[in-house]
C-alpha positions in Angstrom: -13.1 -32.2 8.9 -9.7 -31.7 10.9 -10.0 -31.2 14.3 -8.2 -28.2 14.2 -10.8 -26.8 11.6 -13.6 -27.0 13.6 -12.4 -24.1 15.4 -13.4 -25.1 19.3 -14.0 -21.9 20.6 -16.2 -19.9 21.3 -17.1 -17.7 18.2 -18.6 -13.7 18.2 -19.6 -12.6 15.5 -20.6 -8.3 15.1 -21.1 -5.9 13.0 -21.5 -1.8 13.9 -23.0 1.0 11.9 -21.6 4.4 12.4 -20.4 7.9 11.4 -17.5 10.1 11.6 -14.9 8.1 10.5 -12.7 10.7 10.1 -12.8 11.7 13.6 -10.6 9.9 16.3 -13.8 8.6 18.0 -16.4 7.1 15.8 -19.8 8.1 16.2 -21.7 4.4 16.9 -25.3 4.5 15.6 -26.0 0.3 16.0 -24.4 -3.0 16.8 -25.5 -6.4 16.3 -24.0 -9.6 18.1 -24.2 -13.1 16.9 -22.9 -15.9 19.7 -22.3 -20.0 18.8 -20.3 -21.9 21.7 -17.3 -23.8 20.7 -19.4 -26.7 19.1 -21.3 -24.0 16.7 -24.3 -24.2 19.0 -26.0 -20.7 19.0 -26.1 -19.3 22.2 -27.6 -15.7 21.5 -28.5 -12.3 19.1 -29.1 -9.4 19.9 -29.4 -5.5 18.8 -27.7 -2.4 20.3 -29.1 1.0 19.5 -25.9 3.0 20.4 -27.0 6.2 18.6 -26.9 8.9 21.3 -27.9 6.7 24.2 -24.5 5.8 26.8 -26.6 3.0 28.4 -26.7 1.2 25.9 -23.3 1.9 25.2 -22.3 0.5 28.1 -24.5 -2.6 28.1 -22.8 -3.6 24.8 -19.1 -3.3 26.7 -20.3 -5.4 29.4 -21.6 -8.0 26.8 -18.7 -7.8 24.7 -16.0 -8.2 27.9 -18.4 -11.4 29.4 -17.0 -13.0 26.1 -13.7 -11.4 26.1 -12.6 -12.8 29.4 -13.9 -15.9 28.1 -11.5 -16.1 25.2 -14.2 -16.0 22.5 -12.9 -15.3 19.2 -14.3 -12.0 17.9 -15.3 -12.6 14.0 -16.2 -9.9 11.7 -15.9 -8.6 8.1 -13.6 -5.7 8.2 -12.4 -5.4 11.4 -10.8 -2.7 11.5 -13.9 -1.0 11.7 -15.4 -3.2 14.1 -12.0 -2.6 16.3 -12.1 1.2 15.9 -16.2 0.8 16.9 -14.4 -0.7 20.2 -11.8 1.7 20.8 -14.6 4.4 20.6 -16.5 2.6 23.4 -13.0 3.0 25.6 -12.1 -1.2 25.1 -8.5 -2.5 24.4 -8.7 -4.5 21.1 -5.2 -5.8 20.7 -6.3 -8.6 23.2 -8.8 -10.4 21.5 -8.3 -13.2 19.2 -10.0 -11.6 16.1 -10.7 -13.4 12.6 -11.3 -11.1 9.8 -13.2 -12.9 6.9 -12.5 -9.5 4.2 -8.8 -10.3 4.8 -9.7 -14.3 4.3 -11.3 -13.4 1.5 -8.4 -11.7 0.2 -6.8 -14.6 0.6 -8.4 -17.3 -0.4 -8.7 -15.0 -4.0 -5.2 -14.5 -4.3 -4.3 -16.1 -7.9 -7.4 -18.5 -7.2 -9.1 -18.8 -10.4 -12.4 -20.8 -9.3 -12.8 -18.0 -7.1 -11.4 -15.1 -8.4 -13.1 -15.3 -11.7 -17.1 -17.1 -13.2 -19.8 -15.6 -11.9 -19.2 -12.1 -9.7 -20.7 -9.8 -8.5 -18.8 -6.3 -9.5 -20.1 -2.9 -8.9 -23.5 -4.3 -8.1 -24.0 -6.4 -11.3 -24.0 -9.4 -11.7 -20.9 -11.0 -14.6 -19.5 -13.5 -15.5 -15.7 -12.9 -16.1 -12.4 -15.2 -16.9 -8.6 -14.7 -16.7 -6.6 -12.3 -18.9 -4.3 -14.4 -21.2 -1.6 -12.1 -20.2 -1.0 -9.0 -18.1 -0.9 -6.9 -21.4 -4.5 -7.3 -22.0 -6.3 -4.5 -22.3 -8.6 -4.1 -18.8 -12.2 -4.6 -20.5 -15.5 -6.2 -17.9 -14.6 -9.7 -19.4 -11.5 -9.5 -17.3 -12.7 -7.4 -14.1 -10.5 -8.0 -11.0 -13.0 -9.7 -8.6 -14.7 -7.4 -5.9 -13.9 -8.2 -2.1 -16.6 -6.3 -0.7 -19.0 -8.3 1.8 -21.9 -8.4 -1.3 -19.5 -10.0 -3.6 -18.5 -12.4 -0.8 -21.9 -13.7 -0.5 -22.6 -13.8 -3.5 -19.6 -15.9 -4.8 -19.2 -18.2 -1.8 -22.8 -18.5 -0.5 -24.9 -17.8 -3.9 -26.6 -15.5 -1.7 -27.3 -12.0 -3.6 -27.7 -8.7 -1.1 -29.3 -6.0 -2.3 -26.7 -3.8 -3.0 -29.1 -0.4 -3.5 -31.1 -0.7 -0.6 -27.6 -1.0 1.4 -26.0 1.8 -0.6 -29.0 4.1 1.0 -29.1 3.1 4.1 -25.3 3.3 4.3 -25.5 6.7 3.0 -27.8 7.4 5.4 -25.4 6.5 8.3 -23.0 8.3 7.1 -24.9 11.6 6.7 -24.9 12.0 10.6 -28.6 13.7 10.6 -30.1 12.5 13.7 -32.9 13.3 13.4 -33.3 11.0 9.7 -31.3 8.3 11.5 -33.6 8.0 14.3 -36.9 8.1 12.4 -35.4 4.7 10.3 -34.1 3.4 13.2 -35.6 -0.2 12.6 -34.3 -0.3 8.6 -30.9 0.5 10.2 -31.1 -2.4 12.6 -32.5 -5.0 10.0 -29.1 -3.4 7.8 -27.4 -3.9 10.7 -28.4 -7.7 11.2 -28.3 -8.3 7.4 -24.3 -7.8 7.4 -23.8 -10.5 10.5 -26.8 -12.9 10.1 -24.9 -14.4 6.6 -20.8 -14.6 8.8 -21.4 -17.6 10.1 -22.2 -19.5 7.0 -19.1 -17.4 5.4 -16.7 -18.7 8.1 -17.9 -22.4 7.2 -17.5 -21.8 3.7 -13.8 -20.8 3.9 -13.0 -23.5 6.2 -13.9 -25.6 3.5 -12.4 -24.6 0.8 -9.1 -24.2 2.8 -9.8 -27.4 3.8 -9.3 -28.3 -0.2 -6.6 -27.0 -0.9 -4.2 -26.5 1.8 -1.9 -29.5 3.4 -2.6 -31.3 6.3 0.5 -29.6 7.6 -0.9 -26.0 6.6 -4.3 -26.7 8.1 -2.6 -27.2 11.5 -1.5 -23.3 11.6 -4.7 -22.1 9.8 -6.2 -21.0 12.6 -3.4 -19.2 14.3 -2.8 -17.7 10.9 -6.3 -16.2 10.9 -6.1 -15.0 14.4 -2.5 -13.0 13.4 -4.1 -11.5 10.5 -7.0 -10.6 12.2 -5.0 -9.2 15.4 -3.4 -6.5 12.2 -6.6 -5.5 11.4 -6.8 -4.4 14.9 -3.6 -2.9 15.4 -4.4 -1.2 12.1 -7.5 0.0 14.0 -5.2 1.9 16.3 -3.3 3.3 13.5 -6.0 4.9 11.4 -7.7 5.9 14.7 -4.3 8.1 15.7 -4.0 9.4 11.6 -1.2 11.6 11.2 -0.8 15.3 11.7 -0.5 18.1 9.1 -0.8 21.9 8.2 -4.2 22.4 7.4 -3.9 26.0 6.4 -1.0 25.4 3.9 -2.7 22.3 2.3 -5.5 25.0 1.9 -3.8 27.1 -0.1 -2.3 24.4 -1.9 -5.3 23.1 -3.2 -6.4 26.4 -4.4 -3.8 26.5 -6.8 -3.9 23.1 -8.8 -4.2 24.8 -11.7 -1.3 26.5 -11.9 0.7 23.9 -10.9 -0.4 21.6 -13.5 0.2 24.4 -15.3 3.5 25.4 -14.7 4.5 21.3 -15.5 2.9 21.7 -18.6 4.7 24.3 -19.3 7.8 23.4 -18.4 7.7 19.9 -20.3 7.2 22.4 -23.0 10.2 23.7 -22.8 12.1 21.0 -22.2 10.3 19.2 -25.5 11.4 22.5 -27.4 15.0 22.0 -26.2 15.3 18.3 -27.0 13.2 17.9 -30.4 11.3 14.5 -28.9 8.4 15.8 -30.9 9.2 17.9 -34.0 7.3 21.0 -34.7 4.7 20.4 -31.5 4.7 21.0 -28.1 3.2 18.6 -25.9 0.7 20.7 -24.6 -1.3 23.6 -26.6 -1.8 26.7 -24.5 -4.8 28.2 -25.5 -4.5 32.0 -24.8 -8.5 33.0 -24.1 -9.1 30.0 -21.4 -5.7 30.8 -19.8 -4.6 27.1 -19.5 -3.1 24.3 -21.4 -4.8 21.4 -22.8 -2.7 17.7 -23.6 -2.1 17.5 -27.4 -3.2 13.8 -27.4 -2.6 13.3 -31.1 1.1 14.5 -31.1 1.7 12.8 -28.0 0.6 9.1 -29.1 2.4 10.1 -32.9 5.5 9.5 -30.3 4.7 6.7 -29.0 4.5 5.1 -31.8 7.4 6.6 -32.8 8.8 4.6 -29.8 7.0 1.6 -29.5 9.9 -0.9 -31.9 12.1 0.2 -28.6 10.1 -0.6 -26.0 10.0 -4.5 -24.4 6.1 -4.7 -25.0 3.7 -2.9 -26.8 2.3 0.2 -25.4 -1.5 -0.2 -23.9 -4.1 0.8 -26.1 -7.9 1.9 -25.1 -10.8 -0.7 -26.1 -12.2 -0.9 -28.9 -14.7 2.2 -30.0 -16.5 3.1 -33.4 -14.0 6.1 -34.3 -11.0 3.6 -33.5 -11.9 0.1 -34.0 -8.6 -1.4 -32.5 -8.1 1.1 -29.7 -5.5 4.0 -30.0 -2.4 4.2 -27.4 -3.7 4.3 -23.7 -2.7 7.9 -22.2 -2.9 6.4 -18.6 -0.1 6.8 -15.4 -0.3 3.2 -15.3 0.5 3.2 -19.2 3.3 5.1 -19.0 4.9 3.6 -15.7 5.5 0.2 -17.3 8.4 1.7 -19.7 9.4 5.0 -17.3 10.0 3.9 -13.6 10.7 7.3 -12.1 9.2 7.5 -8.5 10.5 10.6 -7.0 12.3 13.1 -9.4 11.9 12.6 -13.4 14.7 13.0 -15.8 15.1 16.0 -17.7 16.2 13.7 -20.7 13.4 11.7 -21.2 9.9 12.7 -22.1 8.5 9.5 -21.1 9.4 10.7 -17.4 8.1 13.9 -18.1 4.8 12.5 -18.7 5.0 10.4 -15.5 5.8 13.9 -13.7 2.8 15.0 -14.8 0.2 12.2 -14.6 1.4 11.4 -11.5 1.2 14.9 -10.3 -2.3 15.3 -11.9 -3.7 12.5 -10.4 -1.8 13.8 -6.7 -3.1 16.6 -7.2 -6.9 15.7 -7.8 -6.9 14.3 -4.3 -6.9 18.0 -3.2 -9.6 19.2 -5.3 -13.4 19.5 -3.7 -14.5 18.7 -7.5 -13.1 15.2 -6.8 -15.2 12.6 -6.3 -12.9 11.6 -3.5 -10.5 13.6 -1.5 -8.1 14.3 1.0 -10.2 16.2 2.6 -12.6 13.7 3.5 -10.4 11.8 5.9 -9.5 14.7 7.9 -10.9 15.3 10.9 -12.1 18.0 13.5 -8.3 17.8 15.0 -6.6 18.1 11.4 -5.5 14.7 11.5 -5.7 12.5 8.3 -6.8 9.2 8.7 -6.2 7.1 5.5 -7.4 3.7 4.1 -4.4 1.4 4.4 -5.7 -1.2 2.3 -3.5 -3.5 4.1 -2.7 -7.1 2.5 -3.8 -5.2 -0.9 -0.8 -6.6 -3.1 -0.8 -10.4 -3.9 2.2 -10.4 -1.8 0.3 -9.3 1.0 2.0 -5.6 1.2 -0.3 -2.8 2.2 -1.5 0.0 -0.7 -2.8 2.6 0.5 -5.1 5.0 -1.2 -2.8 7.8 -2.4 -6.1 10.0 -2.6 -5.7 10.3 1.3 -2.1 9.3 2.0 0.4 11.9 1.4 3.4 9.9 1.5 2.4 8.2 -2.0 2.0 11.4 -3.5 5.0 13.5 -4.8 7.5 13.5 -2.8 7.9 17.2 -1.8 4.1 17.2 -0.9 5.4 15.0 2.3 6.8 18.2 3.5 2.4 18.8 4.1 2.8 16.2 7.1 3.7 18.4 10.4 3.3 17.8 13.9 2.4 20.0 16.2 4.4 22.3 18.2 5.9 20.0 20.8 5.3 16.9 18.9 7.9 15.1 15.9 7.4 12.7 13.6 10.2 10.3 13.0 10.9 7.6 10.7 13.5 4.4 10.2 13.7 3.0 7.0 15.3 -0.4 5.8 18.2 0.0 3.6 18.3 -2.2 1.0 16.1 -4.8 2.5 15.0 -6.7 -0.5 18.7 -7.3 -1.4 19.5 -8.7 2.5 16.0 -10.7 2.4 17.4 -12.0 -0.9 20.4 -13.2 0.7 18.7 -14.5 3.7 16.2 -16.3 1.5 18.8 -18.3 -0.3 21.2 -18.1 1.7 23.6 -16.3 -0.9 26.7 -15.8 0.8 27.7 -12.8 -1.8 24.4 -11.1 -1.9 24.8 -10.9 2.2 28.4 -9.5 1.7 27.0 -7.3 -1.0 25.0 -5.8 1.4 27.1 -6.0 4.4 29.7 -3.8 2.2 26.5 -0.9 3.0 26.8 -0.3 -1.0 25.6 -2.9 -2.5 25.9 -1.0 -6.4 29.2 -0.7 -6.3 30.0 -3.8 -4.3 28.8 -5.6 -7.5 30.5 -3.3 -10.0 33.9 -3.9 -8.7 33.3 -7.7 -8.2 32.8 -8.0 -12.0 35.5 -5.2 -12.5 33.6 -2.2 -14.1 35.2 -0.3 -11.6 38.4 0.1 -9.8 38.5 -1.5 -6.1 39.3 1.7 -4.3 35.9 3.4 -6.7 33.7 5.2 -4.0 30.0 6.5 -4.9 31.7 10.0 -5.7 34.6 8.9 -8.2 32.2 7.0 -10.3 28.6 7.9 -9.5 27.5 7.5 -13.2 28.6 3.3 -13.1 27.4 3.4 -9.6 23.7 4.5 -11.0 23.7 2.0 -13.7 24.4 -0.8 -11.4 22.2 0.3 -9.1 19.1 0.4 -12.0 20.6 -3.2 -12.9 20.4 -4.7 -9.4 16.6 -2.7 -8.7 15.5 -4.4 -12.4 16.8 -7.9 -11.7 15.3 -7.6 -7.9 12.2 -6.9 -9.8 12.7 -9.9 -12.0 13.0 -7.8 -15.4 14.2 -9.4 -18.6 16.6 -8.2 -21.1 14.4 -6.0 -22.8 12.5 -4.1 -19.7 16.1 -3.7 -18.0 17.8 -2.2 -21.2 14.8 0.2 -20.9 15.2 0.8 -17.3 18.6 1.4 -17.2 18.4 4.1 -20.2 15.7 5.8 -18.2 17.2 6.0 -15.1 20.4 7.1 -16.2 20.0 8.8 -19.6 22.3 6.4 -21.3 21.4 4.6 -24.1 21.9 0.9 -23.2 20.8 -1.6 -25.4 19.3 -5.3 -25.2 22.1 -6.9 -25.4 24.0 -5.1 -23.0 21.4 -5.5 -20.6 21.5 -9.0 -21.4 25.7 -9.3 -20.0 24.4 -7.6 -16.8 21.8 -10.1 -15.7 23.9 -12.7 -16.8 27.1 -11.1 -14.8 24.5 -10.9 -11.8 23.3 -14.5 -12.5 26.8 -16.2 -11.9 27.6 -13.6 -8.8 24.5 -14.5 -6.8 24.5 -17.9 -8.1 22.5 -19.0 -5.2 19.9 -16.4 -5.4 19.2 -17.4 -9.1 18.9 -21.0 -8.4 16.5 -20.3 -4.9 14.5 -18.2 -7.5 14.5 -21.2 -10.0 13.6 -23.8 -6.8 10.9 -21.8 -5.8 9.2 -21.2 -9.1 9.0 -25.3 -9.3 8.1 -25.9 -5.7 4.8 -23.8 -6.4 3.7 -25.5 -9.2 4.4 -28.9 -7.7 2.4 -28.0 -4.6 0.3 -25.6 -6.3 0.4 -22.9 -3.5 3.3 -21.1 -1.6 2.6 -19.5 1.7 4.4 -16.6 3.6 5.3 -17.5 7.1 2.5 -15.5 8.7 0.4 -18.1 6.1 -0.8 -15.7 3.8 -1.1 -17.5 0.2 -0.7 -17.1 -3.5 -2.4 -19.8 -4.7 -1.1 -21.7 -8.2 -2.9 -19.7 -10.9 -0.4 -17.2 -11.4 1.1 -17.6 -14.8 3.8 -15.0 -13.9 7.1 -16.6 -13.1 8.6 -13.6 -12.3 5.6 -12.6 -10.1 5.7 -15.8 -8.2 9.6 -15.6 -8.0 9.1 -12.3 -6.1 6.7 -13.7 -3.7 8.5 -14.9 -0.8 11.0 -11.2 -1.0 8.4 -9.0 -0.9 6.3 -10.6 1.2 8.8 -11.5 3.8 9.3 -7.6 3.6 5.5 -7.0 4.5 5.7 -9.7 7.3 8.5 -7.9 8.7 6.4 -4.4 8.9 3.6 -6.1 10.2 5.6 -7.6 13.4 7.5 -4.2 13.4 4.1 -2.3 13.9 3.5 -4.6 16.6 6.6 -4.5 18.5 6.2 -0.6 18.7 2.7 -0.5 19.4 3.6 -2.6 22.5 6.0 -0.7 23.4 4.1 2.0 23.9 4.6 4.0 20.6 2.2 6.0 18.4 2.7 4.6 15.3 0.2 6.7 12.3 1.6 4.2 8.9 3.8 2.5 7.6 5.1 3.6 4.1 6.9 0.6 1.6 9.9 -0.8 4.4 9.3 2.5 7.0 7.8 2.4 10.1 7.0 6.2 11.4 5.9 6.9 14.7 4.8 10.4 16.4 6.4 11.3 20.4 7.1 14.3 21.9 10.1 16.7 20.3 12.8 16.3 23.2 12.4 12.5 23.4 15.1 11.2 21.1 14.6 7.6 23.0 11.4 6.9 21.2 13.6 6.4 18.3 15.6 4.0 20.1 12.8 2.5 21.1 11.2 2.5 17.3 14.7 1.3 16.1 14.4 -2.0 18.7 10.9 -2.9 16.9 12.2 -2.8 13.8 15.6 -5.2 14.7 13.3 -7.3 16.7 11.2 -8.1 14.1 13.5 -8.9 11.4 15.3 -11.0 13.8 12.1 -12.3 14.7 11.7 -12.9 11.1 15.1 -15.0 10.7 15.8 -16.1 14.2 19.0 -17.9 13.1 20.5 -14.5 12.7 19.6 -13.0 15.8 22.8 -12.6 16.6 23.8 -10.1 14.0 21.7 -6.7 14.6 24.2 -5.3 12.9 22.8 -7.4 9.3 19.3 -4.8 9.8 20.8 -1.3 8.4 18.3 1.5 8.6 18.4 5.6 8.0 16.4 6.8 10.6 15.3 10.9 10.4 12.9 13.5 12.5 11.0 16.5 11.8 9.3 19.0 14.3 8.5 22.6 14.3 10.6 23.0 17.3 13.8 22.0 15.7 16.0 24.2 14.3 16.4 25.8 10.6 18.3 23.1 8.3 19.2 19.7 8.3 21.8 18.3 10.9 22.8 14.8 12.3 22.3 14.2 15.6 22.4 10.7 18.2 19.8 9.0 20.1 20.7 7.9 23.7 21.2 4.9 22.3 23.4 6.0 19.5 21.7 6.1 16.9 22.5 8.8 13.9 19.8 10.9 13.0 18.5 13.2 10.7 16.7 16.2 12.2 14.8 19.1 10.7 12.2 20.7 10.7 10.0 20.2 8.1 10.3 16.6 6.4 12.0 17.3 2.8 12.7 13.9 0.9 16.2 14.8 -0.6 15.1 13.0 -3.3 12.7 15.7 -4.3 14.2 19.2 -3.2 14.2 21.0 -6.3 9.9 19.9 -6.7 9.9 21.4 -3.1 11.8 24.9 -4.2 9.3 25.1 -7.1 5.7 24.2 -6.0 6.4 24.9 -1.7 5.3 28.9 -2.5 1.9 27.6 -2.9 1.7 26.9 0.8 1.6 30.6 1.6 -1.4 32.9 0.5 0.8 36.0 0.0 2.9 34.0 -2.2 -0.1 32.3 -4.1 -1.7 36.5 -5.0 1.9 37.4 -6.1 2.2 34.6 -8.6 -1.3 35.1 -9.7 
């Protein structure tokens, strides 16, 4: 094996058990430590009973600092939990060289067949399962996305099967909190404890091997800085989920009580809206059913119009599996379903009925995150202090951008339910968000000299429509809004690698006017000879993947060359260079002595006292830093990063105004955080906050 793979350090490998993970400071029940020396000697084991006993406590921080100070590498599965363990024993964790094996095994998955797919372990079973022939397959357990939990870990790399119900009940013993239970099976807990650190070691070979197959001597060089950088974001995601972010309790109380008449008001405005247009003749698409006082979906009229549809559509709709009432499956109902043809995100057209139903899944499935008969909620990852403290799921796309769990994470839901998230009474919340930054990281990419003046124009929609002359030159965003919006659904289709068929859809939804194939056709190929340069990086990149068989990001995370997706892999190196970006950006602010609760898509928010406008300035730097630190030939040009920066706080005044940082940078300030994007959804449902309102509308 390389030198470089044998990893000469010293190596620590932990695990804690604990409770309270809602709550800032977690409550530690156990630890268990695993040492090797730099040569993979063993040096030492041992347990920590934490639970309730500060001596112990503080023996495991003097342990853990003896190998700290002696630049051990700290080696875990998940270390975000294992970092927020630390930061609730009072340790700094964004000065250890950590290696997280889950985020490893995310990447060593990543369009790896051998891996991702043959034997698995998923949901506790044991299967056997093989790649879809195309992403239009219907889901079925043939197909199931491999697990990344530590189980399925061992059981795919190391043939080693845990018992998954024995560690689901001791788990949920943990988590219960009861002392007095925890204490009486305080050696099972331990021998838990050991069983989740005993098997790491073995794990940590096993990677190193296989990355030892398939990456290039040069790649194998940076592997193990590349593991340490991923593993440091785990940690600095520690600090994020430990801070969560603040909102009105009382007002997402009341919201929650009236989820029914929300939905219910949707339904029946889609009603309406189907009665005005005639997209289903002689039905409404939901039956109100007088004696229950609610609606229920009429399934059967709506997939009659899908069908009705379908010829239009680029592929065929989804259907169900297979059952004995409908042999062949009948039209899937899903969000998912649905999102492929409609791509609203924040407000739905009143002209198609296809976004209609998006408004309402999407809403439906929001608002089922606020419901205690949920299996999962909101609720459950807010603590004592009203804070919510989300799974990030970072490196969760195959281009390594976070997904979060929208069940806990209010910024993926509806866009006027943002307006939840409010800091407290001398506190704001402030944001800076990349404009257009898939379109600059284009240009950058492939060095397109008119995709960089596209952007540098600061309208990059109508920069393209009066380059290929659908508008005049003097045209400005008011005079000809409507071409504006259809170049701008052109230029987000094509960024998203659509073909004739899915733009011509795209553009009719997101406008309202009809555009067919062939037109759609004219537009990418109009795009295609502007951005020359782009289209033939996109081509070069495409064939440098399946010559090498893997394409890393700079940070080293992988998509290795299984993808059958051209236009998956073609997107690769924009988005991902996107998510790099954040991931520097967090860091930059965190060093800088920010509180930083998420990032949401290319947004960095971070939380600072109301009067201190310089904490923008100073979130603003992390940002420019980064994506200069990101391109470092342009580090010249801060003025190539634009960004719309905006602040809410209780103690701001009524309405929205514009005001500038010491620095000079514009702002928008408020006082409660409305996307603009969503105000009318805010005017509608916003009542619900208040429980006077909620007994009057009832």
């Amino acid at each position: 094996m390389l030198e470089c793979l044998k990893i000469k350090q010293g190596k620590l490998f932990l695990d804690f058990e604990y409770n309270g993970s809602n709550e800032k400071k977690l409550n530690l029940v156990s630890c268990v430590v695993y040492v090797y020396d730099k040569d993979w000697n063993f040096e030492e084991s041992e347990r920590y009973w934490l639970h309730d006993n500060k001596d112990v406590q503080r023996e495991l921080v003097e342990t853990l600092f003896h190998y700290k100070k002696r630049n051990y590498m700290f080696i875990a599965y998940n270390v975000i939990a294992e970092a927020r363990s630390l930061l609730s024993l009072g340790m700094k964790v964004t000065d250890i060289h950590w290696v997280d094996l889950w985020l490893e095994y995310r990447n060593l998955l990543n369009h790896n067949h051998k891996l991702s797919y043959g034997k698995q372990l998923i949901k506790g079973k044991k299967k056997i399962t093989k790649p879809k022939v195309s992403f239009y397959d219907n889901d079925s357990e043939n197909h199931a996305k491999p697990e990344d939990g530590y189980a399925a870990a061992c059981y795919k790399l190391l043939d080693e099967e845990v018992d998954t119900d024995r560690k689901d009940r001791i788990r949920e013993l943990i988590i219960s909190g009861n002392r007095k239970e925890i204490e009486r099976h305080r050696d099972e807990v331990l021998e838990y404890n050991e069983d989740d650190v005993v098997r790491l070691p073995d794990m940590l070979k096993k990677m190193m091997a296989l990355y030892k197959r398939k990456y290039r001597t040069s790649d194998l060089k940076q592997l193990k800085q590349w593991m340490i950088n991923r593993g440091n974001y785990s940690a600095r995601t520690a600090l994020m989920e430990q801070l969560g972010y603040p909102v009105n309790y009382e007002y997402m109380r009341n919201f929650a009580d009236s989820v029914g008449d929300i939905l219910g008001k949707i339904q029946g405005e889609i009603n309406e809206l189907n009665r005005k247009h005639g997209w289903i003749p002689d039905a409404d698409p939901f039956k109100y059913d007088i004696r229950k006082g609610k609606y229920s979906w009429n399934q059967v009229a709506t997939r009659s119009w899908i069908k009705s549809i379908e010829p239009s559509l680029p592929h065929n709709w989804d259907k169900t599996d297979p059952s004995k009432l409908h042999p062949k499956g009948q039209y899937s109902l899903s969000a998912e379903s649905f999102q492929k043809y409609f791509h609203d995100r924040h407000s739905y057209s009143q002209e198609s009925l296809g976004s209609q139903f998006v408004r309402f899944l999407k809403t439906r499935q929001h608002l089922a995150g606020f419901s205690n008969s949920s299996r999962s909620t909101i609720w459950d990852a807010i603590g004592s202090d009203k804070r919510v403290r989300p799974y990030f799921n970072i490196y969760g796309s195959q281009s390594s951008r976070s997904q979060p769990s929208s069940t806990t994470f209010l910024f993926l839901k509806s866009a006027w339910m943002r307006s939840l998230c409010e800091p407290a009474k001398g506190m704001a919340m402030g944001g800076i968000d990349w404009k257009s930054q898939e379109v600059l990281i284009a240009g950058l990419e492939a060095d397109d000299k008119n995709l960089l003046e596209a952007y540098h124009s600061g309208d990059v929609y109508l920069w393209f429509a009066k380059k290929v002359g659908a508008v005049p030159k003097d045209a400005t965003k008011k005079s000809h809004g409507d071409i504006r919006d259809r170049f701008k659904a052109t230029v987000l289709g094509i960024m998203y690698l659509m073909g004739a068929k899915s733009l011509a859809a795209k553009i009719t939804n997101d406008t309202g006017v009809p555009t067919s194939e062939e037109e759609a056709q004219e537009l990418i190929d109009l795009f295609d000879d502007l951005f020359y340069s782009y289209a033939d990086f996109k081509d070069d990149f495409f064939h440098h993947y399946k010559n090498v068989g893997y394409v890393t990001l700079k940070d080293g995370w992988t998509m290795w060359g299984d993808n059958p997706n051209h236009r998956s892999v073609k997107n690769m190196p924009i988005q991902g260079a996107g998510a790099d970006i954040m991931r520097r950006a967090v860091t930059y602010a965190q060093d800088l002595g920010l509180a930083i609760p998420f990032t949401l898509h290319d947004a960095l928010y971070a939380e600072f006292n109301s009067e201190n406008l310089g904490a923008m300035d100073s979130l603003n730097y992390a940002m420019i830093e980064s994506f200069q630190d990101y391109y470092p030939r342009y580090s010249r040009e801060e003025k190539m990063v634009g960004t719309d920066a905006n602040i809410w706080s209780p103690d701001y005044p009524e309405g929205r105004e514009y005001v500038k940082t010491p620095k000079g940078l514009v702002v928008k300030r408020e006082r409660i955080y409305v996307d603009e994007r969503a105000g009318d959804e805010y005017n509608k449902f916003s009542r619900y906050f208040q429980r006077d309102e909620i007994l009057d509308l009832l």
